[in-house]
DSSP file (Angstrom, degrees, kcal/mol; ACC not computed):
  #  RESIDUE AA STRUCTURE BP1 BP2  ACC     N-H-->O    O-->H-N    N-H-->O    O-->H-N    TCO  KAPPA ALPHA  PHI   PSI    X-CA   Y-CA   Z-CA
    1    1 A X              0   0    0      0, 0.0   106,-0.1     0, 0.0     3,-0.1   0.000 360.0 360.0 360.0  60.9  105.8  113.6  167.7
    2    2 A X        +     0   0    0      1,-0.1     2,-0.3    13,-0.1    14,-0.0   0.808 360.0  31.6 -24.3 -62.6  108.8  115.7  167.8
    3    3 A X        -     0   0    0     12,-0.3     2,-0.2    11,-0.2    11,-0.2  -0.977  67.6-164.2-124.2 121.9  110.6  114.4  170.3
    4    4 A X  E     -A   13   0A   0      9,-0.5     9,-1.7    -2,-0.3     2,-0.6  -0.650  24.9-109.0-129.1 158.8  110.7  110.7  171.5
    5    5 A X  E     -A   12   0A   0     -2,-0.2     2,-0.5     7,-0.2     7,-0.2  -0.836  19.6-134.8-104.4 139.6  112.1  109.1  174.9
    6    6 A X  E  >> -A   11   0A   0      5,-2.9     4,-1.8    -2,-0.6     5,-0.9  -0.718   6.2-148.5-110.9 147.0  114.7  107.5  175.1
    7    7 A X  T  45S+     0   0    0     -2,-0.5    -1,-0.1     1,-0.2     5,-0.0   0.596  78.1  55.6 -90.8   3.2  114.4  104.7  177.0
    8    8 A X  T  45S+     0   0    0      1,-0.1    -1,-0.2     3,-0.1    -2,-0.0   0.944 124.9  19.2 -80.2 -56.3  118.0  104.0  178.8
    9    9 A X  T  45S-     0   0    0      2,-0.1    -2,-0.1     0, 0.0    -1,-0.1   0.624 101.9-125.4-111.6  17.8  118.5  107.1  180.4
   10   10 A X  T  <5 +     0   0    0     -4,-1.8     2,-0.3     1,-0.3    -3,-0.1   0.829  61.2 132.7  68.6  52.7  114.9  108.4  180.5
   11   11 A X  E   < -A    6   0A   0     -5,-0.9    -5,-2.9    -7,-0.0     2,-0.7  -0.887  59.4-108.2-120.6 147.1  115.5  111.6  178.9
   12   12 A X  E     -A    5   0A   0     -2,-0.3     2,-0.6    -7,-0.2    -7,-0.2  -0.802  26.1-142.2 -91.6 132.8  113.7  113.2  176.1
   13   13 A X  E >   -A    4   0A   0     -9,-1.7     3,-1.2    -2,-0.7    -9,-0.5  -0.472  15.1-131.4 -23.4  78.8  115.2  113.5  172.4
   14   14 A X  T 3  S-     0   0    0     -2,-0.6    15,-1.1     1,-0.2    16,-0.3  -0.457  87.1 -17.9 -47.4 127.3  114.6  116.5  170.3
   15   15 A X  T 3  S-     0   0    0      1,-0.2     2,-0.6    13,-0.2   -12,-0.3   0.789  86.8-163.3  66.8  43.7  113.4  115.8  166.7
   16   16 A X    <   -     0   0    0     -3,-1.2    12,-0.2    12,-0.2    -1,-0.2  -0.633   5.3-168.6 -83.9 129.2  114.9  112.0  167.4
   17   17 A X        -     0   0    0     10,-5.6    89,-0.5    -2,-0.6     2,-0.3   0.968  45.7 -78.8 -72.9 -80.1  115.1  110.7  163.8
   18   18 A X        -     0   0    0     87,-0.1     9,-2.6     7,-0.1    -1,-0.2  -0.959  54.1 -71.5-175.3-177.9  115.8  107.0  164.5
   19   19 A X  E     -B   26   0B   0     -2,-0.3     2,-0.7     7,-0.2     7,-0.2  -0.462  38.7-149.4 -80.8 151.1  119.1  104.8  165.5
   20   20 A X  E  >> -B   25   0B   0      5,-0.6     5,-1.0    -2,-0.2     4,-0.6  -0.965   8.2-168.6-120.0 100.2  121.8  104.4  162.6
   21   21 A X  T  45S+     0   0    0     -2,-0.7     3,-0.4     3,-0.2    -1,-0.1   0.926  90.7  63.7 -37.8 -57.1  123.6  101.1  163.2
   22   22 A X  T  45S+     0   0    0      1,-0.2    -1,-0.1     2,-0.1    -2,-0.0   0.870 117.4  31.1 -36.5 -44.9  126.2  102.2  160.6
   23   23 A X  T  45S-     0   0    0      2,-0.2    -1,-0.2     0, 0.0    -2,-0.2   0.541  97.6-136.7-103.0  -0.2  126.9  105.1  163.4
   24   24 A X  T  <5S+     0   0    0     -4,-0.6     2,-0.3    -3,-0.4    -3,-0.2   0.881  70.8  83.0  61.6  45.8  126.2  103.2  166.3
   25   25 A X  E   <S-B   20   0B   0     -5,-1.0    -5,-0.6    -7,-0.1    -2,-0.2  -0.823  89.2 -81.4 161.2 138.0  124.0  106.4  168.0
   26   26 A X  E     -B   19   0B   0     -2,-0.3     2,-0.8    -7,-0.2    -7,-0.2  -0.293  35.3-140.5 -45.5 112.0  120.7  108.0  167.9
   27   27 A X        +     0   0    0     -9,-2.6   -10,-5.6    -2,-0.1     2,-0.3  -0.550  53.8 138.7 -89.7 108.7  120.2  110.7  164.5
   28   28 A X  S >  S-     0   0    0     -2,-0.8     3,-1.2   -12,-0.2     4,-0.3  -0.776  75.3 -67.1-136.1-158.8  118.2  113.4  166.6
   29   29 A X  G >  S+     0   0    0    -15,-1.1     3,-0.7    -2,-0.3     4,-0.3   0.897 126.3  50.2 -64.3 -51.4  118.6  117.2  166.3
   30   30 A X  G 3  S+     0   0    0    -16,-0.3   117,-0.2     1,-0.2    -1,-0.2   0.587 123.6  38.0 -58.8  -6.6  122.6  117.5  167.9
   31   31 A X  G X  S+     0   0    0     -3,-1.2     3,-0.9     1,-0.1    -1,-0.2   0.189  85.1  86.0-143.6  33.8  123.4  115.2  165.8
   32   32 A X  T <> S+     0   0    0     -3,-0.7     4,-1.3    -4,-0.3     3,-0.1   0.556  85.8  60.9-102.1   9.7  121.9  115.1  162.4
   33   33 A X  H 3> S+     0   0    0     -4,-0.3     4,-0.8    99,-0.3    -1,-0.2   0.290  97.5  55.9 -71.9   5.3  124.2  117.2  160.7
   34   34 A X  H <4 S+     0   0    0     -3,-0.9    -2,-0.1     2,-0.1    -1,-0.1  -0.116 110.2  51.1-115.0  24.2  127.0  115.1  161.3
   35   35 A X  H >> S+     0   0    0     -3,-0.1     4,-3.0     3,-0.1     3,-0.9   0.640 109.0  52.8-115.4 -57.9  124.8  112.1  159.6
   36   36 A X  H 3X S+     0   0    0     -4,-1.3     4,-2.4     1,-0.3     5,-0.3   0.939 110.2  43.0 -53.7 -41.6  124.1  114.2  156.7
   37   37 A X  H 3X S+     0   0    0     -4,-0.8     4,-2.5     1,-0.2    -1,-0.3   0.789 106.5  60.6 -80.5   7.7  127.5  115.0  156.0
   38   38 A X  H <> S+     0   0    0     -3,-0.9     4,-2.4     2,-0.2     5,-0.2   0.914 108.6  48.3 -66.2 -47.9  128.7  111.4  156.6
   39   39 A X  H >X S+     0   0    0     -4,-3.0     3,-2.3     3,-0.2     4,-2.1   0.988 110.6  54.2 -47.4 -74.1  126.3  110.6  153.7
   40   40 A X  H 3X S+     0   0    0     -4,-2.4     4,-2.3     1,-0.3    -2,-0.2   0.795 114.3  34.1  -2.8 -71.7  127.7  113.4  151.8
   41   41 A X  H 3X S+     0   0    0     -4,-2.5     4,-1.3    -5,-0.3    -1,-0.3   0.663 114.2  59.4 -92.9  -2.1  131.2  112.6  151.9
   42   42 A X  H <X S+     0   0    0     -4,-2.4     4,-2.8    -3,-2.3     5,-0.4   0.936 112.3  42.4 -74.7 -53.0  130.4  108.7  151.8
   43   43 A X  H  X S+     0   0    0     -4,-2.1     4,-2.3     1,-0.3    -2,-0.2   0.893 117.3  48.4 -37.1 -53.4  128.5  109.4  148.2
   44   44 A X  H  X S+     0   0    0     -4,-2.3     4,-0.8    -5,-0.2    -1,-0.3   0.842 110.5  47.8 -70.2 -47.7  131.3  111.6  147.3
   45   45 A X  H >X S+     0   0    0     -4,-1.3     3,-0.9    -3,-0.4     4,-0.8   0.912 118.0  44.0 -51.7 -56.9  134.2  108.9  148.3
   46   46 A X  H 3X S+     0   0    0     -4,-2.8     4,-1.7     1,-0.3     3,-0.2   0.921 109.0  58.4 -71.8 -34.1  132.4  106.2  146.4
   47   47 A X  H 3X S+     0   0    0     -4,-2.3     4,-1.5    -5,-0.4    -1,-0.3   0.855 109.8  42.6 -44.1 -47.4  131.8  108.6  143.5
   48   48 A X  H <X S+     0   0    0     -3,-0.9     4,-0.7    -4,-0.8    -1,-0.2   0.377 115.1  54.3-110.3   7.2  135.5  109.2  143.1
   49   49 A X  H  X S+     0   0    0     -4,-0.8     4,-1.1    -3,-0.2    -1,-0.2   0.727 101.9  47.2-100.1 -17.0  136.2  105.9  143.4
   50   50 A X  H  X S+     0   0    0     -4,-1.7     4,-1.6    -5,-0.4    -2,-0.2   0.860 113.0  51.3 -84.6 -27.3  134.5  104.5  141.4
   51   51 A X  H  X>S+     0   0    0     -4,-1.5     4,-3.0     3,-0.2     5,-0.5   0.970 115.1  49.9 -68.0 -41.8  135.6  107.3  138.4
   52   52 A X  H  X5S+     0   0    0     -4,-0.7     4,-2.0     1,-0.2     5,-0.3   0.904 113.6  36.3 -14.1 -70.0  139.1  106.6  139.3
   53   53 A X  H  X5S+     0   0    0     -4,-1.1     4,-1.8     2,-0.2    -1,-0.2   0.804 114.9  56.3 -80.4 -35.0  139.1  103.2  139.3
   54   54 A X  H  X5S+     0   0    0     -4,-1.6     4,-3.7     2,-0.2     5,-0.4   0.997 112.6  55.1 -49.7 -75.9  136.3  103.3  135.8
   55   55 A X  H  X5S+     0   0    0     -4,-3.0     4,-1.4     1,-0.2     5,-0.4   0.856 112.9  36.1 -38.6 -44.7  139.6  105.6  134.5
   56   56 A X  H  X<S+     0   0    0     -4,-2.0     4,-2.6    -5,-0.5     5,-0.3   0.961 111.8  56.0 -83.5 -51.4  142.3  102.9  135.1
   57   57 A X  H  X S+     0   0    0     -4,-1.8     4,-1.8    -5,-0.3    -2,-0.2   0.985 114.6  39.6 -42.5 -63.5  140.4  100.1  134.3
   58   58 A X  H  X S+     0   0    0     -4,-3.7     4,-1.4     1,-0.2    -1,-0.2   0.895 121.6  44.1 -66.8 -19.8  139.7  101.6  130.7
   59   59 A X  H  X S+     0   0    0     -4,-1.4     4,-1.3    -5,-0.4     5,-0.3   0.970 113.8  48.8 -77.0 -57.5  143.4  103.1  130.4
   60   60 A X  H  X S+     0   0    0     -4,-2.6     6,-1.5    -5,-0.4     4,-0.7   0.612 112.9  52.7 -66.0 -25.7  144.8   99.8  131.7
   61   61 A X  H  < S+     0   0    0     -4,-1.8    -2,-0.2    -5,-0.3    -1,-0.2   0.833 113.9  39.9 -77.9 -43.6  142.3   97.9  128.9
   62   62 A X  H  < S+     0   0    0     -4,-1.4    -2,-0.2    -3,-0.2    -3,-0.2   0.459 121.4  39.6 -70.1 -29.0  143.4   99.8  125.9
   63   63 A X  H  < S-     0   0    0     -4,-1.3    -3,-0.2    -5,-0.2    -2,-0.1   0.787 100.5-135.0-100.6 -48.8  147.4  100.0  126.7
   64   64 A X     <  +     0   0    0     -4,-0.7    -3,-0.2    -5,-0.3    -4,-0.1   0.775  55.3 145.9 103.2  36.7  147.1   96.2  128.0
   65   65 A X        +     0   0    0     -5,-0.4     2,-0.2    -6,-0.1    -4,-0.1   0.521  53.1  52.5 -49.3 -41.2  149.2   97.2  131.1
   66   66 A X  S    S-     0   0    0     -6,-1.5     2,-0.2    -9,-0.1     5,-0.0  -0.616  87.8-100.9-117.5-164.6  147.7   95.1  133.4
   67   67 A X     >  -     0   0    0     -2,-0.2     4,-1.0     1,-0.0     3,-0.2  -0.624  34.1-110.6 -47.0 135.0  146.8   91.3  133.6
   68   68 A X  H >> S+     0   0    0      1,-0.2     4,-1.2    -2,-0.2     3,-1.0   0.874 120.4  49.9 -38.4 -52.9  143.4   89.7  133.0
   69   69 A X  H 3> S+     0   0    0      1,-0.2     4,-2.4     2,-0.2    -1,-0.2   0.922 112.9  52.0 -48.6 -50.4  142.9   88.8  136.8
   70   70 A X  H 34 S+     0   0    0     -3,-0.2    -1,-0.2     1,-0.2     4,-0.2   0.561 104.6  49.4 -74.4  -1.3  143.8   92.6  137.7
   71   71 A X  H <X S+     0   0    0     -3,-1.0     4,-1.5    -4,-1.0    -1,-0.2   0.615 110.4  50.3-109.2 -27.0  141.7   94.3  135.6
   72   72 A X  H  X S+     0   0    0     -4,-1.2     4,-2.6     2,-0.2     5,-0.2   0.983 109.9  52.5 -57.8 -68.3  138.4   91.9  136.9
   73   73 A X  H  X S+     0   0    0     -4,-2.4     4,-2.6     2,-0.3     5,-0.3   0.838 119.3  40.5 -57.2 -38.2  139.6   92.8  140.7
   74   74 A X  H  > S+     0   0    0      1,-0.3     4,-3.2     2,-0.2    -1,-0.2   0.956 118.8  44.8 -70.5 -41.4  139.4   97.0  139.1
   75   75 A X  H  < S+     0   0    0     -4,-1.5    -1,-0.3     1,-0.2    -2,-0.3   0.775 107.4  51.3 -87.9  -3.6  136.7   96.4  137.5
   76   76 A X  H >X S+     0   0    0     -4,-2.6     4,-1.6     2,-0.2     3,-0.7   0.811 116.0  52.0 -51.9 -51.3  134.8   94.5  140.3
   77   77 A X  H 3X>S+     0   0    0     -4,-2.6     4,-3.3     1,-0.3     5,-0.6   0.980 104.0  50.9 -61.5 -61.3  135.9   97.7  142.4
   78   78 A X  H 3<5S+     0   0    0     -4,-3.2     4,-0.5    -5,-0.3    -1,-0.3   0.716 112.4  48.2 -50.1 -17.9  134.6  100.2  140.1
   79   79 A X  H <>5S+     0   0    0     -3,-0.7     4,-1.9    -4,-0.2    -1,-0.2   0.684 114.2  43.7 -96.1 -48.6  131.1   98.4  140.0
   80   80 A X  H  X5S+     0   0    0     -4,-1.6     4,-1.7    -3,-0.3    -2,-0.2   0.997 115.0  51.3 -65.2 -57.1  130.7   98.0  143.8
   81   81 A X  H  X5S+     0   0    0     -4,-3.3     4,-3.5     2,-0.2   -31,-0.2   0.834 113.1  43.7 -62.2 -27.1  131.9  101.6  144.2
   82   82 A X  H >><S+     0   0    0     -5,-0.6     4,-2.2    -4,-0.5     3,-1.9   0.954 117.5  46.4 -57.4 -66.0  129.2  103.0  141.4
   83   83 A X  H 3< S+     0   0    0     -4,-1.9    -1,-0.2     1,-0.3    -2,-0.2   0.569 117.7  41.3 -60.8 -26.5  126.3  100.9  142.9
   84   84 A X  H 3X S+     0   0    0     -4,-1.7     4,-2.5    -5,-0.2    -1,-0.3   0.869 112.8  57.6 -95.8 -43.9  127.3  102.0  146.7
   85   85 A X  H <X S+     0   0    0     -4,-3.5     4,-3.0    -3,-1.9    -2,-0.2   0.965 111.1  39.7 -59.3 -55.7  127.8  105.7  145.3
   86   86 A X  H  X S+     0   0    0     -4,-2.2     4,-1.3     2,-0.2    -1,-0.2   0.730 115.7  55.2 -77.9  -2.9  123.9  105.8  143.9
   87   87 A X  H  > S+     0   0    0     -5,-0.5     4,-1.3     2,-0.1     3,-0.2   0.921 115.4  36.1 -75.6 -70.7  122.8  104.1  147.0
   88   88 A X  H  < S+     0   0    0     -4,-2.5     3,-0.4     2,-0.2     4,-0.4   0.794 118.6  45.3   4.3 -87.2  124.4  106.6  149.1
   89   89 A X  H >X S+     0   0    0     -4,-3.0     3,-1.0     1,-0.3     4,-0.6   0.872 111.5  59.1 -48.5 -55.9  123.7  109.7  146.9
   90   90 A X  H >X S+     0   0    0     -4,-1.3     4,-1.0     1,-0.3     3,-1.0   0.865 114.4  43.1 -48.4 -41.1  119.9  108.0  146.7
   91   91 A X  H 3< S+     0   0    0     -4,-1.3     4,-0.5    -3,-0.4    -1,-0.3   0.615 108.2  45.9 -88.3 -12.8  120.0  108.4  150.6
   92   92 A X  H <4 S+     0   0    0     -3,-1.0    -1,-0.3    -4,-0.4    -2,-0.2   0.402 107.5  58.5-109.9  15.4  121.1  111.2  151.5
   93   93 A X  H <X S+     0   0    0     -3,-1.0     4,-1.8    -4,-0.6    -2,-0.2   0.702 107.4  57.3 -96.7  -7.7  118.8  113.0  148.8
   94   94 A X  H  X S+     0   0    0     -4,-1.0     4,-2.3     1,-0.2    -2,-0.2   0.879 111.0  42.4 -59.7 -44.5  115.9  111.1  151.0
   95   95 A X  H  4 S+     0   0    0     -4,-0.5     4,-0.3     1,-0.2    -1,-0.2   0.535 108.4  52.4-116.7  -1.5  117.2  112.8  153.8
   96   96 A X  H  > S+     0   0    0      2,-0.1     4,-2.4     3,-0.1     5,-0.3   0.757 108.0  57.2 -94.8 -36.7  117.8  116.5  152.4
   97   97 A X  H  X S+     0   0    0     -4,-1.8     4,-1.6     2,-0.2    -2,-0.2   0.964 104.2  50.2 -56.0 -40.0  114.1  116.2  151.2
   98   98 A X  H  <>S+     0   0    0     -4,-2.3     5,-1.2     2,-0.2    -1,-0.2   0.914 114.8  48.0 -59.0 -36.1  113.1  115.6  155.0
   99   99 A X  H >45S+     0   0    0     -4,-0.3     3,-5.2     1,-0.2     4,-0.2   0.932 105.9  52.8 -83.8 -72.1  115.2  118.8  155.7
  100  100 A X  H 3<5S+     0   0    0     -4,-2.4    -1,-0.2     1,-0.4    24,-0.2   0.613 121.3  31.9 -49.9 -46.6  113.7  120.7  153.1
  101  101 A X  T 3<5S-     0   0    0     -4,-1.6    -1,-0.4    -5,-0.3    21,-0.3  -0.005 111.4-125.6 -90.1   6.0  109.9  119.8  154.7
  102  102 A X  T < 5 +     0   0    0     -3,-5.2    -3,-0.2    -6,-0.2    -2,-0.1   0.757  59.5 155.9  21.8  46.6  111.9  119.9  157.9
  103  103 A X      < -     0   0    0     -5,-1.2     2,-0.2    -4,-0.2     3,-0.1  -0.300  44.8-121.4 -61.0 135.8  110.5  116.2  158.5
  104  104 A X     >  -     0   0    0      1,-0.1     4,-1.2    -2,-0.1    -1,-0.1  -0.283  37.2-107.7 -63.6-176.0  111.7  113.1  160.6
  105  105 A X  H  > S+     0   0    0      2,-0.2     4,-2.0    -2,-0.2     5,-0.3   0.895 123.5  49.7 -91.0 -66.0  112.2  110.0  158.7
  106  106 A X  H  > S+     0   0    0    -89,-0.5     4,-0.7     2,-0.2    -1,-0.1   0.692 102.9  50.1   8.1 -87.6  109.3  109.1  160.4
  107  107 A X  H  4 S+     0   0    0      1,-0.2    -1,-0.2     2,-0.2    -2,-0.2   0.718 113.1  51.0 -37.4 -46.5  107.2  111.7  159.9
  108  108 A X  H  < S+     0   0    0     -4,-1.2     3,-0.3     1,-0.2    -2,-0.2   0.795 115.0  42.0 -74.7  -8.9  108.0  111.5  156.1
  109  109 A X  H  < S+     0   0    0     -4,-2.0     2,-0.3     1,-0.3    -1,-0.2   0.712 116.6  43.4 -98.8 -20.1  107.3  107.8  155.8
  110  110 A X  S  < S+     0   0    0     -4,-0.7    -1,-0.3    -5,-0.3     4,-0.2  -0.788  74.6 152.2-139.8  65.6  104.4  107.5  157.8
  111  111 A X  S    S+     0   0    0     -3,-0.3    -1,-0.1    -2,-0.3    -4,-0.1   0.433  70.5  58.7 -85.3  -4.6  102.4  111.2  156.1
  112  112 A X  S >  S+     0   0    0      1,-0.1     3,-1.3     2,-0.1    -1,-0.1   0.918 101.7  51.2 -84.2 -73.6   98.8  109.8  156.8
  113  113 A X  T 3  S+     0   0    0      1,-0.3     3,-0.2     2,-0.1    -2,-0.1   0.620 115.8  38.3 -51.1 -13.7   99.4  109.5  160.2
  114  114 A X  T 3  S+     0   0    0     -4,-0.2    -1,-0.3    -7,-0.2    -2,-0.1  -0.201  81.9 114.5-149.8  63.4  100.7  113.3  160.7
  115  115 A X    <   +     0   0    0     -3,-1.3     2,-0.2     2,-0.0    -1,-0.1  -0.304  29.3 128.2-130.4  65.1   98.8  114.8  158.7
  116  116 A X    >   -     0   0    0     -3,-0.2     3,-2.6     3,-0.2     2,-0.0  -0.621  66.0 -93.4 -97.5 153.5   96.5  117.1  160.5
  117  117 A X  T 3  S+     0   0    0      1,-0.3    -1,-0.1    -2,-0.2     3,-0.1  -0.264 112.3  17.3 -57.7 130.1   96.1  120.9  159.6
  118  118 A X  T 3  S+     0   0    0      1,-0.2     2,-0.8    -3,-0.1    -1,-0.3   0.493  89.1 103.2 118.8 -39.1   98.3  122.7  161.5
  119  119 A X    <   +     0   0    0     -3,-2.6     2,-0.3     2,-0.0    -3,-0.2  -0.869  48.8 126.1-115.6  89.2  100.9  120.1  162.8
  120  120 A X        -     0   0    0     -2,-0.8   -18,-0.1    -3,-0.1   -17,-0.0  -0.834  42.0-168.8-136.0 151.2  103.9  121.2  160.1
  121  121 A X        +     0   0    0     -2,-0.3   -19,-0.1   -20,-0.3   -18,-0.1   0.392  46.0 132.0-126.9 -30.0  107.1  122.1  162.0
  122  122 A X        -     0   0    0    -21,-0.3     3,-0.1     1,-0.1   -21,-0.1   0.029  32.9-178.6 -57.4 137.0  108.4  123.7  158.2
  123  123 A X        -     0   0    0      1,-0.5     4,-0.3     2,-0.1     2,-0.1   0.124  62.9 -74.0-113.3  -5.2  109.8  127.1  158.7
  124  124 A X     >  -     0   0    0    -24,-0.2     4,-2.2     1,-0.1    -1,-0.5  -0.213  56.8 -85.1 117.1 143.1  110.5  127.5  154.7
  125  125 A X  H  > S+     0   0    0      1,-0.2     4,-1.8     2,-0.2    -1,-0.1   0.985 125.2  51.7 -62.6 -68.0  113.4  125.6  153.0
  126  126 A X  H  > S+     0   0    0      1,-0.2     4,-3.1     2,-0.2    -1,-0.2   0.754 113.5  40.2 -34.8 -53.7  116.0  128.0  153.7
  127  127 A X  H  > S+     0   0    0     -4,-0.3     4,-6.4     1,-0.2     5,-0.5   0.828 117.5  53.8 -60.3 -39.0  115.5  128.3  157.5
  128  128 A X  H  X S+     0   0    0     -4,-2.2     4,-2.1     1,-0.2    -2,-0.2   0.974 103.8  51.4 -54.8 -34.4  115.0  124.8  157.3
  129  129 A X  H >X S+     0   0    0     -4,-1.8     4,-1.7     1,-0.2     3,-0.7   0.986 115.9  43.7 -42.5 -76.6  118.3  124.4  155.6
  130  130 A X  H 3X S+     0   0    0     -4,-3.1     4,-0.5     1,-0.3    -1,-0.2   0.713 102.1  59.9 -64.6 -24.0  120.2  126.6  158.7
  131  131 A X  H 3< S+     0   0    0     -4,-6.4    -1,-0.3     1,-0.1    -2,-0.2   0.980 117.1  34.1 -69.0 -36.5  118.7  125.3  161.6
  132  132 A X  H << S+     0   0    0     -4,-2.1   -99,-0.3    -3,-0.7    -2,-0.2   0.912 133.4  19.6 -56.3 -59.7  120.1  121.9  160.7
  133  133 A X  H  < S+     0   0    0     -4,-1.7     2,-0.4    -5,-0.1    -1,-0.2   0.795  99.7  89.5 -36.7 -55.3  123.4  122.7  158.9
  134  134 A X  S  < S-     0   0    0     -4,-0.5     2,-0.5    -5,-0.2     7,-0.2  -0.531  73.5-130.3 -87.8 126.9  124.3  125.9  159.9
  135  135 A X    >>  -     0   0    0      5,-1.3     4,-3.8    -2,-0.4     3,-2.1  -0.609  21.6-144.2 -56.9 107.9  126.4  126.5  162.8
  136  136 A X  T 34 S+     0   0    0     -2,-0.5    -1,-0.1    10,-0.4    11,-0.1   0.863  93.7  43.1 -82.5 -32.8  124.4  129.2  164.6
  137  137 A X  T 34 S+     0   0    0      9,-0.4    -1,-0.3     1,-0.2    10,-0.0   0.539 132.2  16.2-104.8  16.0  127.4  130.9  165.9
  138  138 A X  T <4 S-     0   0    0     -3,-2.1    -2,-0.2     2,-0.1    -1,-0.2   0.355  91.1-129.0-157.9  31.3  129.6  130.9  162.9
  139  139 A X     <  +     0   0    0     -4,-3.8     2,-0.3     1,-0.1    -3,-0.2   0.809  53.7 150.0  46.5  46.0  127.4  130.1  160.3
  140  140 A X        -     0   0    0     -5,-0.3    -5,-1.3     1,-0.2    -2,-0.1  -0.632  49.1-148.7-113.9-178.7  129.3  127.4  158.9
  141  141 A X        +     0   0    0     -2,-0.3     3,-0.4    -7,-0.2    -1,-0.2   0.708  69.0  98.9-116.6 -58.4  128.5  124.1  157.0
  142  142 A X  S    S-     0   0    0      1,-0.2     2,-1.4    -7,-0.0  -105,-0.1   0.411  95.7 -83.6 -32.0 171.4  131.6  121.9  158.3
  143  143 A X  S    S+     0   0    0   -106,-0.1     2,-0.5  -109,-0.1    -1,-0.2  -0.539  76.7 140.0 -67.5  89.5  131.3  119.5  161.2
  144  144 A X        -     0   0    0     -2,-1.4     2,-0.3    -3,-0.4    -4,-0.0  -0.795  56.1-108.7-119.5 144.6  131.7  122.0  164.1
  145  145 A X        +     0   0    0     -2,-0.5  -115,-0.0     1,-0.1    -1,-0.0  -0.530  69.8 100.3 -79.8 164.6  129.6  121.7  167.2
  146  146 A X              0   0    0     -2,-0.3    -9,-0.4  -116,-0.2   -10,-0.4   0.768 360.0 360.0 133.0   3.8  126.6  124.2  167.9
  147  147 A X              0   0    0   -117,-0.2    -2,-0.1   -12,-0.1  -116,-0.1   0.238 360.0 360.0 -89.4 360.0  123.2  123.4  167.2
C-alpha cells in the first residue's frame, strides 16, 4: 500500500503518509521533506528556547534582577519549551526511523499487516536518506522543490 487515493479529487498519492492538521495538507512523497524539516527546525526552535530562557532564568535568580512574578512566567517558558522540544525531537526521530526503513507511518505502525516476504520498498539507508531529502537536481538538504 504505497500509494492511497485521495478521495476529493480522485487522484492517486504516492507513498501518502497521512494528513498533518498542524500543516493543514496531505504528508505524501512531494511533500514529506518539507514535514521533516518542519519538525527539525520546530525541535531545534524549542531547544534554544528553552536553553535561553533556562540561562536567564538562572542568571536572573542568582543576580536577583528580576521580580518573583517574572521569573515564574521564564521559568514557565523554559519548561513548556523543554517538554515541547523532547516531544518534537521524539517525533521527528519516529519519522527519520520510517525514512531509514523507508516506511509510511502506517506501514511502521501496523508491521503485522505488511509483513510479507518480499513487500519491503528499503533501498538501503543512504538511498533511503536521498530520495526523500535530497534534491535530485542539486543535491541539497534545504527546502527547495524537486522530488
Amino acid at each position: 500500500m504505497r500509494h492511497l487515493k485521495d478521495p476529493l479529487p480522485c487522484r492517486c498519492i504516492p507513498k501518502r503518509d497521512h494528513h498533518c492538521p498542524f500543516l493543514n495538507n496531505c504528508v505524501c512523497f512531494s511533500s514529506y521533506k518539507f514535514f521533516l524539516l518542519t519538525l527539525l527546525y520546530g525541535a531545534l526552535l524549542a531547544a534554544f528556547t528553552f536553553f535561553t530562557t533556562a540561562s536567564c532564568a538562572w542568571n536572573a535568580a542568582n543576580t536577583l534582577e528580576l521580580t518573583a512574578g517574572s521569573l515564574v512566567q521564564i521559568g514557565f517558558l523554559a519548561v513548556v519549551a523543554g517538554a515541547l522540544s523532547l516531544l518534537v525531537a521524539g517525533f521527528f526521530s519516529v519519522h527519520m526511523r520510517l525514512v531509514y526503513n523507508n516506511e509510511t507511518t502506517l506501514e511502521g505502525t501496523c508491521a503485522d499487516a505488511f509483513a510479507e516476504p518480499g513487500d519491503s520498498f528499503d533501498i538501503g539507508p543512504f538511498k533511503n536518506f536521498a530520495q526523500v531529502m535530497l534534491d535530485t537536481t542539486r543535491q541539497t538538504l534545504y527546502g527547495s522543490f524537486g522530488n
